[in-house]
N, CA, C and O atoms as a MOPAC input file, in Angstrom:
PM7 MOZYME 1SCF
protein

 N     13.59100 1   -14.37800 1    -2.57200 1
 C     13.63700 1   -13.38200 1    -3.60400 1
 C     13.78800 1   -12.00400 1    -2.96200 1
 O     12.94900 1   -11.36500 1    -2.32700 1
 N     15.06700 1   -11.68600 1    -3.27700 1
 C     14.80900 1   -10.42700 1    -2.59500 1
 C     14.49900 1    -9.27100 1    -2.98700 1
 O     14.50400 1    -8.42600 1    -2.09200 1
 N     14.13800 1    -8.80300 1    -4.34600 1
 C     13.59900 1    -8.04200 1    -4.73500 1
 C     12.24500 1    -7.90400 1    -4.42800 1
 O     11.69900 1    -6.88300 1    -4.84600 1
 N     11.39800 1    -8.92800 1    -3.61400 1
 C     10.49800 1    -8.60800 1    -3.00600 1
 C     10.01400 1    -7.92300 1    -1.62900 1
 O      8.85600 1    -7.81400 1    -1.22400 1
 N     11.12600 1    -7.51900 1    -1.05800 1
 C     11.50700 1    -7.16000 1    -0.10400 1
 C     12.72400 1    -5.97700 1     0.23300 1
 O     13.85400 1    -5.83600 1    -0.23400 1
 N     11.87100 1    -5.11800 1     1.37000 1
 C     12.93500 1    -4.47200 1     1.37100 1
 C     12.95900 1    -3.28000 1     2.65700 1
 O     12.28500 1    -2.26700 1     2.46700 1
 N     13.78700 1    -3.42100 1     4.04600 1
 C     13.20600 1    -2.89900 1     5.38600 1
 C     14.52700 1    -2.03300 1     5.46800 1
 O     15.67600 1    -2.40800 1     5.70000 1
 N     14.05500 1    -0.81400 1     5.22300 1
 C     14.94600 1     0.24400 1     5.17400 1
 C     14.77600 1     1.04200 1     7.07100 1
 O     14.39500 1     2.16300 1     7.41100 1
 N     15.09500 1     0.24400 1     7.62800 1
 C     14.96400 1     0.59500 1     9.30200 1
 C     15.84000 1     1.50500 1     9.63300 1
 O     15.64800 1     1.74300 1    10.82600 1
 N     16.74200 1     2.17900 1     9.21000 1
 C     17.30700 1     3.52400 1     9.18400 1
 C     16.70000 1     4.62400 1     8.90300 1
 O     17.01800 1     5.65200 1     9.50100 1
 N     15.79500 1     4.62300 1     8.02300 1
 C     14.79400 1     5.57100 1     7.56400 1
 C     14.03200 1     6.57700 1     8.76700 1
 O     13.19900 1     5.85200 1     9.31000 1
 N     13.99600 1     7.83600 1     9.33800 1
 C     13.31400 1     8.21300 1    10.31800 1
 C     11.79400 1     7.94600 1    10.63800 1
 O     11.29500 1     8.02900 1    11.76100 1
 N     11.28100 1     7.68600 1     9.73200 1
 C     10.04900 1     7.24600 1    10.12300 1
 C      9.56400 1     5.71300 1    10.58100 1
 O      8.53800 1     5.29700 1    11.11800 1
 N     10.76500 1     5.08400 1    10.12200 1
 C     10.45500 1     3.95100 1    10.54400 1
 C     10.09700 1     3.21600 1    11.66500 1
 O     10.81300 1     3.69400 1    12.54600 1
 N      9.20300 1     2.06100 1    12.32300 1
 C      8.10400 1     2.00300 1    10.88700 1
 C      6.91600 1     2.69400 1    10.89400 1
 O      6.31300 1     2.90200 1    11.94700 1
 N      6.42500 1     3.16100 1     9.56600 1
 C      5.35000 1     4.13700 1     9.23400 1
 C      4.00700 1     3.88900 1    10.28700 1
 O      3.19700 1     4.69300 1    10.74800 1
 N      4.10800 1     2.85000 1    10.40000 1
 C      2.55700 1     2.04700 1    11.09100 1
 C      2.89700 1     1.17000 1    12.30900 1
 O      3.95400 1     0.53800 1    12.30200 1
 N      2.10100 1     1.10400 1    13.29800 1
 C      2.23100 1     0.12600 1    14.15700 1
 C      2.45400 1    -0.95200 1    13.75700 1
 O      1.74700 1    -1.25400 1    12.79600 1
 N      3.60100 1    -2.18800 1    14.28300 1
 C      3.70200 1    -3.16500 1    13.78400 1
 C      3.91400 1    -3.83000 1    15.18900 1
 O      4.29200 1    -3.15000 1    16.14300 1
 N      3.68600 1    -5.05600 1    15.28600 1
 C      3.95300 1    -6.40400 1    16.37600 1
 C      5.49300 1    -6.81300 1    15.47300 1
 O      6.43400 1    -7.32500 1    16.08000 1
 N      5.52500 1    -6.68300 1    14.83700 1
 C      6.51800 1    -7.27900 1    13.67500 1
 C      7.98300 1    -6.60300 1    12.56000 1
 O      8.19500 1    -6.75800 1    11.35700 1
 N      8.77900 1    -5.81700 1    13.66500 1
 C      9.29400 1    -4.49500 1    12.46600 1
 C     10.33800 1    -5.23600 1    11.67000 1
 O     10.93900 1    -4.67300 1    10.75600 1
 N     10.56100 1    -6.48500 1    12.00300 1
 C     12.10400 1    -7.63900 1    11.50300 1
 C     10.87700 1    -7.62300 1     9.44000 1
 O     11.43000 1    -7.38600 1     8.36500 1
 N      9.68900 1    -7.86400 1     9.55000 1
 C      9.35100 1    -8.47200 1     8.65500 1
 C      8.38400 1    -7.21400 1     8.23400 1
 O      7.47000 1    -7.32400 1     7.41800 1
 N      8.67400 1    -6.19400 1     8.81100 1
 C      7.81200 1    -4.56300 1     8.05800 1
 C      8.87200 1    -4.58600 1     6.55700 1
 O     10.03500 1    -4.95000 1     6.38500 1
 N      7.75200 1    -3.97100 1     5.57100 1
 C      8.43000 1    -4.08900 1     3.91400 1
 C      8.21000 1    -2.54900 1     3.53200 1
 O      7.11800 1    -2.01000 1     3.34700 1
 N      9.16200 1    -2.10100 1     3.47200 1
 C      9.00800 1    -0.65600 1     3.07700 1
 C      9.22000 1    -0.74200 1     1.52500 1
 O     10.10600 1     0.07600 1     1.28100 1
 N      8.81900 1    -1.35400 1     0.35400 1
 C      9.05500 1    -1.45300 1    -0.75800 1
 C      8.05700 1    -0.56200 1    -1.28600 1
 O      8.30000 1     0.16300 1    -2.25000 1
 N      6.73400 1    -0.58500 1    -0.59100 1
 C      6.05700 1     0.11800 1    -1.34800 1
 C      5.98500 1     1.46400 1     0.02400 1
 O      4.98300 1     1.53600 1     0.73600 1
 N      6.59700 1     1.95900 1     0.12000 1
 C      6.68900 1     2.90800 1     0.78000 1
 C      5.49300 1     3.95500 1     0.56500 1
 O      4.80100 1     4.32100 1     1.51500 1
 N      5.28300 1     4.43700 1    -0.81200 1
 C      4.06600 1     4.73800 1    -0.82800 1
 C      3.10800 1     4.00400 1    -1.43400 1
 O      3.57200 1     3.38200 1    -2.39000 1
 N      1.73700 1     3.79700 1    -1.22400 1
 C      1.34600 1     2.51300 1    -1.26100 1
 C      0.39900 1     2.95100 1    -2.84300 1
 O     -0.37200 1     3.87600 1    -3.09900 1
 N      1.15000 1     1.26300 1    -4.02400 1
 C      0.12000 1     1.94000 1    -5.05100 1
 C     -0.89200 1     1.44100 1    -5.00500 1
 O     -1.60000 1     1.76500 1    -5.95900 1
 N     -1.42200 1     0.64800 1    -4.20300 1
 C     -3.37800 1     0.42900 1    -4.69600 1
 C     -4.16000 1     1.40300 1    -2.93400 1
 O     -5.19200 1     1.03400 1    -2.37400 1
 N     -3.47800 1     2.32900 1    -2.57700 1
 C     -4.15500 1     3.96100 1    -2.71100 1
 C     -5.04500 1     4.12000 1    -3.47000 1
 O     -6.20700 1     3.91000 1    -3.12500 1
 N     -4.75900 1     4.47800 1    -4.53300 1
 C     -5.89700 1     4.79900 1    -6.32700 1
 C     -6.99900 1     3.87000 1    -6.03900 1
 O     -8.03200 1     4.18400 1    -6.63000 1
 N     -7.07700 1     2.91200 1    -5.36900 1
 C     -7.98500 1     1.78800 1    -5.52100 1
 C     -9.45100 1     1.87800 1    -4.99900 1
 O    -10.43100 1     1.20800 1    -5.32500 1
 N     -9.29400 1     3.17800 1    -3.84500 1
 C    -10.27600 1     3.17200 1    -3.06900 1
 C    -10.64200 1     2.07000 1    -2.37900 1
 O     -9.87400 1     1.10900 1    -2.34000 1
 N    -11.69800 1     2.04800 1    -1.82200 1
 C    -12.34000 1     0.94500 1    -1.18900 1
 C    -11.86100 1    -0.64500 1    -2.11900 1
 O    -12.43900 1    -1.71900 1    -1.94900 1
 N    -11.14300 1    -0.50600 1    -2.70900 1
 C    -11.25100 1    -1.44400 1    -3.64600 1
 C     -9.72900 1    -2.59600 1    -3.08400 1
 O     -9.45000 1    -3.75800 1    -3.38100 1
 N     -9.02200 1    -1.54400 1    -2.15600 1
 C     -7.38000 1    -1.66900 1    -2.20800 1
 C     -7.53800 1    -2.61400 1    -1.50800 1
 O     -6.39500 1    -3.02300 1    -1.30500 1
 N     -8.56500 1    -3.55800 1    -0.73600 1
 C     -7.98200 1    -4.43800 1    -0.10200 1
 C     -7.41800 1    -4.42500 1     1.43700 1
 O     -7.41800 1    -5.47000 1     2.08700 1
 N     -7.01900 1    -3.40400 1     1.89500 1
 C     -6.61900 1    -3.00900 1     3.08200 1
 C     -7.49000 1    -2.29900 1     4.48900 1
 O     -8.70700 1    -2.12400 1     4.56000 1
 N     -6.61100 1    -2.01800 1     5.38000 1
 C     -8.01800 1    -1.65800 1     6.79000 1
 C     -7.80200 1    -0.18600 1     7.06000 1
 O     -7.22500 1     0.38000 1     7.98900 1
 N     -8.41200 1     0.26700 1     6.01400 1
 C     -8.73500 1     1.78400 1     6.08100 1
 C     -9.91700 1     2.29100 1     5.79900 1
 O    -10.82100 1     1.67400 1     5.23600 1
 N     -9.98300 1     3.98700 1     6.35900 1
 C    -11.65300 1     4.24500 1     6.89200 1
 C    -11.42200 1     5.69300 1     5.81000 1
 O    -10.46600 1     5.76200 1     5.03900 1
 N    -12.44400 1     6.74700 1     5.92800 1
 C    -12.92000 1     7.84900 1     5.38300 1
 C    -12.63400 1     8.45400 1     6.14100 1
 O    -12.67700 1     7.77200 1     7.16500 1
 N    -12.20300 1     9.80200 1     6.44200 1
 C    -12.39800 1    10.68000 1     7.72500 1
 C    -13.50000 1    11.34400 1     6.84600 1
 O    -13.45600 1    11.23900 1     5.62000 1
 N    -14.49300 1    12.03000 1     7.48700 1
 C    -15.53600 1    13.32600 1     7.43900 1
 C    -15.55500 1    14.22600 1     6.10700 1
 O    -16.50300 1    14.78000 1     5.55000 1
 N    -14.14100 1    14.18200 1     5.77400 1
 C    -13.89400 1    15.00300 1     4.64600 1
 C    -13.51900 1    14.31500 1     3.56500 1
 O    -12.84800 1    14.91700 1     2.72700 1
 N    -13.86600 1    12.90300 1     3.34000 1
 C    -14.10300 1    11.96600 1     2.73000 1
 C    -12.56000 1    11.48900 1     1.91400 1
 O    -12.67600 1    10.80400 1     0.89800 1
 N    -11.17700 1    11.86500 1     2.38200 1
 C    -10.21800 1    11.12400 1     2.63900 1
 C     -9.84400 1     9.87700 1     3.00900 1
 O     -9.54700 1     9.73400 1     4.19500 1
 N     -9.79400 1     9.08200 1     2.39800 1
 C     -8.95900 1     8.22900 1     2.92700 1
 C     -7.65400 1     8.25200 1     3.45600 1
 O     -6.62500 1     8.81600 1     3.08400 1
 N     -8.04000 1     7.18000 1     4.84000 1
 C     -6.83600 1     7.34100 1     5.77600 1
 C     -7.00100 1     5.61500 1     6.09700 1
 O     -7.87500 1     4.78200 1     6.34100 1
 N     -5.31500 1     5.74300 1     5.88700 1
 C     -4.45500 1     4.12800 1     5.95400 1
 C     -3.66100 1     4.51900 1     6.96400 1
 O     -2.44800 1     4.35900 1     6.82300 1
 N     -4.01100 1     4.92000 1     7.79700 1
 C     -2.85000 1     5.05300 1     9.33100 1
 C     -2.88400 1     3.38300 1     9.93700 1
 O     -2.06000 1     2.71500 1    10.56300 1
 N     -4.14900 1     3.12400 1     9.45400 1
 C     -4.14400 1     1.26900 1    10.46200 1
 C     -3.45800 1     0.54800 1     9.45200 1
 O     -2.63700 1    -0.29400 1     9.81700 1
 N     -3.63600 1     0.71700 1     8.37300 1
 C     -3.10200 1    -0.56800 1     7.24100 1
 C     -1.07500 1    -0.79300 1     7.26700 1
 O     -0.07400 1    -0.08500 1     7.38300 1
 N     -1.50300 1    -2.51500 1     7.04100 1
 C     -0.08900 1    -2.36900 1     6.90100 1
 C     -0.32400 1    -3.54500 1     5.71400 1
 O      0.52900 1    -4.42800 1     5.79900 1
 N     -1.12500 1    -3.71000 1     4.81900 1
 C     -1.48700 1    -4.77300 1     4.02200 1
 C     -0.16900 1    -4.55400 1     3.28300 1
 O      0.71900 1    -5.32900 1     3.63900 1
 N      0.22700 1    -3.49300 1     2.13900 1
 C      1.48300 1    -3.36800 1     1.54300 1
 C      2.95900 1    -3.68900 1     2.40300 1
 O      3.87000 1    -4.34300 1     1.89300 1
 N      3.01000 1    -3.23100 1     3.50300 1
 C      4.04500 1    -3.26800 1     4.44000 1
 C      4.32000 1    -5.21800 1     5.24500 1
 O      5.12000 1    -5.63900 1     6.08100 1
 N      3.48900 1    -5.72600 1     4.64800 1
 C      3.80500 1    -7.26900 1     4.96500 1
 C      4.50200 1    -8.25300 1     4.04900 1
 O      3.96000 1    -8.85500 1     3.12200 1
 N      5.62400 1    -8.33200 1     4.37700 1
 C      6.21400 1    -9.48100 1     3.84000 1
 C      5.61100 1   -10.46500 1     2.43700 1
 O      5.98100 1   -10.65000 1     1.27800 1
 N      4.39800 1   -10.97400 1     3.37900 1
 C      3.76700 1   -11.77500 1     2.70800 1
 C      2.78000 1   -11.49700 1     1.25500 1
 O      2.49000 1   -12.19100 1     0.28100 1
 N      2.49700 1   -10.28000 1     1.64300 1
 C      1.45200 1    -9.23700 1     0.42400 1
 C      2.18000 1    -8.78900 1    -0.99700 1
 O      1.76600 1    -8.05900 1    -1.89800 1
 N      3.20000 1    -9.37900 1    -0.87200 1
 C      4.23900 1    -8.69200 1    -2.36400 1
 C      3.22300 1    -9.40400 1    -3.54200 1
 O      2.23400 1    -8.71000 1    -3.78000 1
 N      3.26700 1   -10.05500 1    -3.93600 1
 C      2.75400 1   -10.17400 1    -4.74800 1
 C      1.04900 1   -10.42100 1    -4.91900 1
 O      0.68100 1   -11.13300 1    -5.85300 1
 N      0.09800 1    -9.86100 1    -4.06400 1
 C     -0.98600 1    -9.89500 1    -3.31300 1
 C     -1.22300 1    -8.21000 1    -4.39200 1
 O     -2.10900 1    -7.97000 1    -5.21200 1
 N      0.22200 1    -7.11600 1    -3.84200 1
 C     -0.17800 1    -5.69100 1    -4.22400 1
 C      0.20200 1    -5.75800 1    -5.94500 1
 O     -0.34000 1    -5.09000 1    -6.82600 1
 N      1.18100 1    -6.66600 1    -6.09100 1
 C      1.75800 1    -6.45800 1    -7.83900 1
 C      0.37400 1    -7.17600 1    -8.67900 1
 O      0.13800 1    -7.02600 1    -9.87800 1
 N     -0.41000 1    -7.94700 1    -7.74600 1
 C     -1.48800 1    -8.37500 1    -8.89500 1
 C     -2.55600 1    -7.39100 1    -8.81600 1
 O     -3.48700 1    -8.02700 1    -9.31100 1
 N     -3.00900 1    -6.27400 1    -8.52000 1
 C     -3.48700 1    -5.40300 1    -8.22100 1
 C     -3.19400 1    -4.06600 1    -9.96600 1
 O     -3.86300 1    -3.34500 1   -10.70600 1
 N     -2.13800 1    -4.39300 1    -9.81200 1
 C     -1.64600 1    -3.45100 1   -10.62800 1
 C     -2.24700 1    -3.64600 1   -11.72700 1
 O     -2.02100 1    -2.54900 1   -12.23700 1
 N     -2.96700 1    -4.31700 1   -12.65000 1
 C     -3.66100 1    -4.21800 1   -13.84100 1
 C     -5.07000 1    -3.59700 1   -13.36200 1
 O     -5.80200 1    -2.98900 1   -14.14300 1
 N     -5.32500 1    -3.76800 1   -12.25400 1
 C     -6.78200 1    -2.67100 1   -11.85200 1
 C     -6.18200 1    -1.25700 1   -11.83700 1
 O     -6.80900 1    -0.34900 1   -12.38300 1
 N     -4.92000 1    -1.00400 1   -11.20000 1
 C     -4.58200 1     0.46300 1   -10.93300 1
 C     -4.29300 1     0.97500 1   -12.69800 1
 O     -4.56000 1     2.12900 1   -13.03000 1
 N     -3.92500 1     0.31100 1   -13.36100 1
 C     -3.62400 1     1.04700 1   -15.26300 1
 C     -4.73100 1     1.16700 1   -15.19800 1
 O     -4.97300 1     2.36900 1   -15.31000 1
 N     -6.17900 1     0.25100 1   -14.99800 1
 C     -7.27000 1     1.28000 1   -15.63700 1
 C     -7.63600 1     1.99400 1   -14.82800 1
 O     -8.43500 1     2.74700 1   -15.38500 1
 N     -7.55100 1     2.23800 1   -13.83600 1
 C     -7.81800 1     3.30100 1   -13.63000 1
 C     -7.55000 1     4.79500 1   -13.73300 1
 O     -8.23100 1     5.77800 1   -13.44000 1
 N     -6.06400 1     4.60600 1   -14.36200 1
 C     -5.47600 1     5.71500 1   -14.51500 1
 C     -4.98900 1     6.32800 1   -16.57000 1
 O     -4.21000 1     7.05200 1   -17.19000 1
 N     -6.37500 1     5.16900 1   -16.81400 1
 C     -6.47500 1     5.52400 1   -18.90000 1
 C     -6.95500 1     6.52500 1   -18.91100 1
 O     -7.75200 1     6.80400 1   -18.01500 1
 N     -6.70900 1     7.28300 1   -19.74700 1
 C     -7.51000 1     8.58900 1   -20.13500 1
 C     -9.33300 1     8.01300 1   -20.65500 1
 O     -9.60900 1     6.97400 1   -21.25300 1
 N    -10.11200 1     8.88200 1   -20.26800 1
 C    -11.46300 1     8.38300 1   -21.05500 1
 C    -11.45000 1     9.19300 1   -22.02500 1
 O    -11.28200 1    10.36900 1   -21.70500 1
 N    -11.60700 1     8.90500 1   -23.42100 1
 C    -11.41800 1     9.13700 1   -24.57700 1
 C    -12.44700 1     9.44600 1   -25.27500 1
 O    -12.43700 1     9.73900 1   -26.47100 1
 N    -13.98600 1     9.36000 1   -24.09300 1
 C    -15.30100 1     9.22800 1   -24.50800 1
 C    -15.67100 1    11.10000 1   -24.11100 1
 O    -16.65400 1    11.73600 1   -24.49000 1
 N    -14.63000 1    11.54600 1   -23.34100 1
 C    -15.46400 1    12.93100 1   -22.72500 1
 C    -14.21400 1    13.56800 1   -24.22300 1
 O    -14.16900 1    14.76100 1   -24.52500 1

């Protein structure tokens, strides 16, 4: 399926993250949506000091294998992003 996939290796940054693996790096989600997720996203990222999150180690989105790992994710990321209707 190749809409699950997609290694844009022309791109200057490529690839964003250390990889053992750049044949099977997935730049589809180039920017990554379960970000929003916080601690929640699944991936190997830390806090810096100023309480940022930083995904410089993660390549959970950027694997081949995770496509549909990040698209089932996506009904946590809508709520998180409903208006609260209560304030």
């Amino acid at each position: 399926m190749n809409y699950k996939f997609f290694s844009h290796t022309e791109c200057e940054f490529f690839p964003c993250h250390k990889t053992n693996d750049p044949e099977n790096f997935n730049c589809l989600f180039c920017y990554c949506p379960l970000y929003a997720l916080k601690d929640k996203c699944g991936g190997n990222f830390k806090y810096t000091e100023k309480g940022i999150k930083d995904c410089k180690n993660c390549t959970l989105p950027h694997q081949r294998k995770n496509y549909d790992y990040v698209i089932g994710k996506f009904k946590e990321i809508i709520e998180i992003t409903k208006l609260d209707k209560e304030k």
